[in-house]
Structures are given as C-alpha cells and as structure tokens.
C-alpha positions in Angstrom: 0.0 0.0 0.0 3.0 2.3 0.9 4.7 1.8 -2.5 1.7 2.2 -4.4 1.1 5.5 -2.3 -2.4 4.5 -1.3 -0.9 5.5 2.4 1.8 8.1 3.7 3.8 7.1 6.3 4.1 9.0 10.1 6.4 8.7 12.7 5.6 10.4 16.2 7.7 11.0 19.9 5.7 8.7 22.5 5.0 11.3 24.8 2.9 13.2 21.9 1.1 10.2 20.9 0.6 9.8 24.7 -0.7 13.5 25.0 -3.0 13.1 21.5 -4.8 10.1 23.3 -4.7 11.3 26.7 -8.4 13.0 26.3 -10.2 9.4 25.6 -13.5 8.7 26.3 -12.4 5.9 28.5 -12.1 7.0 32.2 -8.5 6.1 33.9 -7.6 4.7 30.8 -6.7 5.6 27.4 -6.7 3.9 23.7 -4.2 0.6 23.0 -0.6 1.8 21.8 -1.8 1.1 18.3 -5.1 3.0 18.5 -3.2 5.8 20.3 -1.3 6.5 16.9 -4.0 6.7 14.7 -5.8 9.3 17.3 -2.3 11.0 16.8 -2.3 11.4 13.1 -6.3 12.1 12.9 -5.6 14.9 15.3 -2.5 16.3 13.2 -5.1 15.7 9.8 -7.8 17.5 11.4 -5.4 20.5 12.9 -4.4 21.4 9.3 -6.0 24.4 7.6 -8.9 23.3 5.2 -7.8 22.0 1.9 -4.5 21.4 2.7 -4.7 17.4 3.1 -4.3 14.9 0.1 -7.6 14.1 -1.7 -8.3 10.8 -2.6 -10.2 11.6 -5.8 -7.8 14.0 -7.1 -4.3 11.3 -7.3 -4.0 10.4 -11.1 -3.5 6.4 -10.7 
C-alpha cells in the first residue's frame, strides 16, 4: 500500500502520541498503543487548515 502510495507514512515522539490520546472517552484509561497512533495522526489531519490534506479523488493512478 506504501509503494503504491495509497498511504503516507508517520512517525511520532511517544509522549505526543501519549498527549494526542490522553483526552479518551475511556475514564483512567486511554486507547491501546496502536489506537493511540492513529488518534495522533487524525488529530494532526484535522489540525491542518482546510484544503490542505491529500484528496483521494484528485491522485492520477
């Protein structure tokens, strides 16, 4: 999926994936280590200024 850029790769610091899932839902607790990155990117996503994220339907495949 990465090589046929259908998805962009992310790195993050553990204490700011930490901090991105720290607001859960979940009382006491937060998302699993996995979830707790995608909350992490969807956060960064949804922070950027409109229009400014890749479109799906605009790629030429």
């Amino acid at each position: 999926m990465y090589d046929n850029k259908l998805v962009e790769a992310a790195a993050y610091a553990q204490t700011q994936v930490f901090e991105a899932a720290a607001p859960s839902p979940r009382p006491k607790k937060g998302p699993a280590p996995q979830s707790a990155h995608s909350v992490t990117r969807a956060v960064d996503e949804a922070s950027k200024p409109a229009g400014s994220g890749v479109n799906a339907s605009s790629s030429s495949a």
